[in-house]
Structure formats: structure tokens, C-alpha cells
N, C-alpha and C positions, 0 to 999 in steps of 0.2 A: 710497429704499426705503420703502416704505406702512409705517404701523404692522402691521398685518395679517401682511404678509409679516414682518418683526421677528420676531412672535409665533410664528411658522411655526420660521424658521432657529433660536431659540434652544429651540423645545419640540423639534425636530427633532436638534441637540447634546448634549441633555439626554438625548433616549432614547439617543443611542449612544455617552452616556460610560457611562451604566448599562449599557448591554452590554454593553462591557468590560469594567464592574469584574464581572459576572455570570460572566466570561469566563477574566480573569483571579487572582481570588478563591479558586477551588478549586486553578488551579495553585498560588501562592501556598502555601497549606495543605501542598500535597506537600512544596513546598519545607522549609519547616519542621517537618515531620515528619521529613522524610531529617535536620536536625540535629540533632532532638531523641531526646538520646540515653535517655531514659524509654522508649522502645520505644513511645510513641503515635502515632494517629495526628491524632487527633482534639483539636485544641487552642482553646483559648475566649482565646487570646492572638493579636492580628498578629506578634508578632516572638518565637523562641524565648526565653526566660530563663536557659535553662543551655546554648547552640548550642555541639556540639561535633563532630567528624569519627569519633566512635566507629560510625557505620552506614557508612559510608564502609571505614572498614579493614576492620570484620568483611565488608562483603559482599565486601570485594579478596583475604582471607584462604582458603586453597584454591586460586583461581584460578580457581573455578568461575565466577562470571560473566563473565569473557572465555573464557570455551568456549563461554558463552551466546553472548557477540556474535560469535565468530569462526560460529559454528554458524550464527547469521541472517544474517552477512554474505556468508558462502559461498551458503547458498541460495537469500538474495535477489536477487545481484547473475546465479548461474546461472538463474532464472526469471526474472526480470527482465530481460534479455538475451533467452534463448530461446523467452521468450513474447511477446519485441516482435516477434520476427522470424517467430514463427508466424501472429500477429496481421496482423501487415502483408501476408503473402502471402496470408491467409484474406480480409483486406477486400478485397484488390486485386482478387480472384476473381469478389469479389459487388458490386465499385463497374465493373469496366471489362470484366469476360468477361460471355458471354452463354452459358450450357449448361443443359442440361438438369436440373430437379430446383432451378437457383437459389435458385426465389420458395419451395418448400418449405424450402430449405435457412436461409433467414432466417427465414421462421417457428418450424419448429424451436429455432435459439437466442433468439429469442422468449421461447418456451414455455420454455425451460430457465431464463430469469429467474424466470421464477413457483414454483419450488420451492428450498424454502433448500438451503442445502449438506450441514446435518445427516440429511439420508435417504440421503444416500449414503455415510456413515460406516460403516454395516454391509458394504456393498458392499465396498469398497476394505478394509475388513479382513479379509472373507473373502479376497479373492482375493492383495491379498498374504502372509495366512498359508499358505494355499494354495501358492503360489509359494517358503517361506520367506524372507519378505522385510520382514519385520516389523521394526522397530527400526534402520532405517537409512534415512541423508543420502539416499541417492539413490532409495529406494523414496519419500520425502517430497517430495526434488523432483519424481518423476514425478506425481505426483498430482497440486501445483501446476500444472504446467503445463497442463492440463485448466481451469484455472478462468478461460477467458480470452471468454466469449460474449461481456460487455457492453464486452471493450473490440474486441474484433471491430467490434461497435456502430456503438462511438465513432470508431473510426479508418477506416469506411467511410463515416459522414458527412463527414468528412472529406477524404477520395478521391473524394464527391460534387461538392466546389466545388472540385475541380482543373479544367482548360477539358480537354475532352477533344480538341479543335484537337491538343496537345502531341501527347496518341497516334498520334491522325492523322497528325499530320507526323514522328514514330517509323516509321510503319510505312510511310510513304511512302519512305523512310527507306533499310527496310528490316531495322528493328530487329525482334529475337523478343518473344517475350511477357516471355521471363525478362530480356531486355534493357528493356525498355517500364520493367518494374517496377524493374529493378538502376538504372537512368542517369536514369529520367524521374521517375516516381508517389515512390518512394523518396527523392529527395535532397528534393524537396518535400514531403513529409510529415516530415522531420524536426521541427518543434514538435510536434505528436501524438504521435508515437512517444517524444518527451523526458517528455510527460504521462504514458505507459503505463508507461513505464519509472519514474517517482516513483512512481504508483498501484502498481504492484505491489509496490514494494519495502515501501512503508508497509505494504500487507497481508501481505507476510507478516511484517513483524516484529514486527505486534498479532496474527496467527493465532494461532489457541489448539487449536481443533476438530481437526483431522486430526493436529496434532505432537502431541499429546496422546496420539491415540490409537497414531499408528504408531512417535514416539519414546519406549520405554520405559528406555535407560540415562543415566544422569547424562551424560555423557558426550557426549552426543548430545542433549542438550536444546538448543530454540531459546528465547530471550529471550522468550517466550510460555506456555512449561510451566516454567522454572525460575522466574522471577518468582511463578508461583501455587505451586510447591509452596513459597515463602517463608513465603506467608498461610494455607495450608492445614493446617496442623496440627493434632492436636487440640487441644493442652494450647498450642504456644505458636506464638503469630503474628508474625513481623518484620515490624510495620507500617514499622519504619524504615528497615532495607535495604529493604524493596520500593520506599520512596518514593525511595529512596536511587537503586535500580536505574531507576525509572522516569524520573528524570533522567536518567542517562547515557544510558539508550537513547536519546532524542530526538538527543543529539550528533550520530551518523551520522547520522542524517535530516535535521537541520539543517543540516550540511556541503553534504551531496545540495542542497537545496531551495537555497542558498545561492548554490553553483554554475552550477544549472539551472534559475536562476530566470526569464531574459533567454526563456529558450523555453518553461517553464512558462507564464508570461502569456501570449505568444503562443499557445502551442498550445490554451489552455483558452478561447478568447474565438474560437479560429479553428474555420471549419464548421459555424457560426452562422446564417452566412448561407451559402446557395446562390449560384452563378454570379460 
């Protein structure tokens, strides 16, 4: 190896053990704020001095944070499901049919990336107060399911470097459309669909925006609105149950990602390439 090169490989290790530590440094912090029972969060020490499990009981005490998790796990796992499966019939649509209105119809969710989400918070509250439907699991999930354009997107690039040959020989076949998609496009796109399915779950259990506005009773909070009304107080802030709760929530996530990792990698590196 040249000197040169040397010089390359260890400034190249250097920058990304610092990114790590840039990376993993604030999680750290959390850590030790969930055991420090001073109610800080903010500590000028790497290792607690007094580490104890007092944020720990008080956030277990009620039981209100496993209403939070059962609340996100119910929702995520129903959107998360029902929006892979809306997903994948909406790409298949715009990757292998050919009709009328198509090239406007990709534009379209195009253009619906270019505005955040927060302008249509008014929206969706009028019309489910309208409806009387405010304050409920399933008025929450219906709105999620809506927020699926960019994996639309993603899971039609996707269905772009399938060999279309396969269809052909489907329908040579004699297969229907809904068969093309159930037996051929679909067992194949399973890494994809494994990515949309993590994607979505992750967002909705950082959602804040819409549970916010349409979950108004304890009872009905997702791990998104109870977690802030932790911090939100006037007079007192539980910085250390929040730090407390922002571990645990990772757990399912980490179970998830742990599982479905072997098609995670795959599916996020595949449809890359075309053909």
C-alpha cells in the first residue's frame, strides 16, 4: 500500500469513528437521563452518579404507557399492512397497466410530495368533526392510510426491473390481471413491500401531527402525543420518563428491524437498477 493511500484509509476511519461518536453521544445522553432520577435531562457527566429506576416505575405507574404502545402497535401494524397492500396494487397499476389518465396520475403524486402534511390538518378536522368522528383509533387510521404517494413511488420503481417476459408468459398463460399481480409482480416484490411495511411503522410511531389533533382522550393516545404531553407542562417537565419512554419505544422497532432485516437490505439496494 503507497504511503498516500495509508494516509487516505486512516483520515477516512477517523472521520467515521467521529461520526459515530456524533451519532451515538446524544443517544447516550437519553440513556442517562431515563436513570437519572433528578428529573434532568441535560447532564455535563458520561455516566449517571446517582443511576436509579425511579423514571422507569413512575412512567409503568397507571399503565398509561402501555395504552401508548398497545395504541401504536395496533395502528401501525393495521396501516402498515393495509397500506402495503394498497401500495402494491396502486404501483402495479402504474408499473405493468397501461389506461387512460396514467402519466397524469404519477404526476399528480408527484405534486402531492411538494406540500407537507401540516395543510391538510384543517381539512381532515373539519370533516371528521363533521362526521363526529374525532377522537378515535379508527378515524386515525383512516387518515394514515392516505399518506402512501412516495411509497407508491418507491414500490413502482421497483415493479419497473421485474422482466415484463414473466407477464407475458402469465398471460400467455392465461392468467387475469388480479392473478398477474396475486401469483407473479407480488411474491416478487416481497423485499419492497418488507421496506414499506418498516417505513411505515417507524412513522407512525414518531407521528405527532394528525394523533395530536384527532386523538384528544388519554386513553387513546399513541406513543407520539403521550410522550409530549410528558414535556409539555407548564410548571413540570418529566424529562426523565420521556427519556425513559423514548427507549422503550425503540424495542418494537428494534424487534421489527431485527426480524426483517434479511429483506430490509435487499429490498432497499433493489430497483436501483433497471432491467
Amino acid at each position: 500500500m503507497r504511503p498516500g493511500e495509508r494516509v487516505a484509509l486512516w483520515v477516512s476511519r477517523i472521520v467515521i469513528w467521529c461520526v459515530i461518536v456524533m451519532v451515538l453521544l446524544p443517544m447516550w445522553f437519553v440513556v442517562i437521563a431515563s436513570f437519572n432520577p433528578s428529573n434532568s435531562y441535560i447532564s455535563f457527566s458520561l455516566f449517571p452518579s446517582n443511576a436509579s429506576l425511579a423514571n422507569y416505575k413512575a412512567l409503568f405507574q397507571g399503565g398509561q404507557f402501555w395504552t401508548w404502545v398497545r395504541n401504536s402497535l395496533v395502528v401501525g401494524v393495521v396501516v402498515a399492512v393495509a397500506q402495503s397492500f394498497i401500495t402494491a396494487m396502486s404501483a402495479f397499476a402504474f408499473s405493468k397497466l397501461r389506461f387512460y389518465g396514467r402519466k397524469y396520475g404519477l404526476m399528480t403524486l408527484l405534486l402531492l410530495q411538494m406540500f407537507p402534511n401540516i395543510l391538510a390538518i384543517a381539512a381532515f378536522y373539519t370533516a371528521l368533526a363533521k362526521l363526529n368522528m374525532i377522537d378515535m383509533l379508527g378515524s386515525y387510521i383512516l387518515v394514515m392510510l392516505g399518506t402512501s404517494a412516495f411509497n407508491i413511488w418507491l414500490l413502482k420503481g421497483y415493479m419497473d426491473s421485474i422482466p415484463r417476459e414473466l407477464d407475458e408468459a402469465a398471460v400467455i398463460d392465461g392468467a387475469t390481471t388480479w392473478q398477474r399481480f396475486m401469483h407473479v409482480t407480488l411474491p416478487l416484490s416481497t423485499p419492497m413491500m418488507v421496506v414499506i411495511f418498516f417505513l411505515t411503522l417507524v412513522g407512525i410511531f414518531s407521528e405527532y401531527m394528525f394523533a395530536g389533533t384527532i386523538l384528544q382522550s388519554p386513553w387513546n393516545y399513541t406513543l407520539g402525543v403521550g410522550m409530549y404531553n410528558l414535556i409539555s407542562g407548564q410548571f413540570a417537565k418529566n424529562w426523565g420518563e420521556f427519556a425513559a419512554a423514548a427507549l422503550l419505544s425503540a424495542v418494537p422497532l428494534a424487534i421489527v428491524f431485527a426480524v426483517a432485516q434479511r429483506y430490509l437490505t435487499k429490498g432497499l439496494v433493489a430497483g436501483s437498477v433497471k432491467g
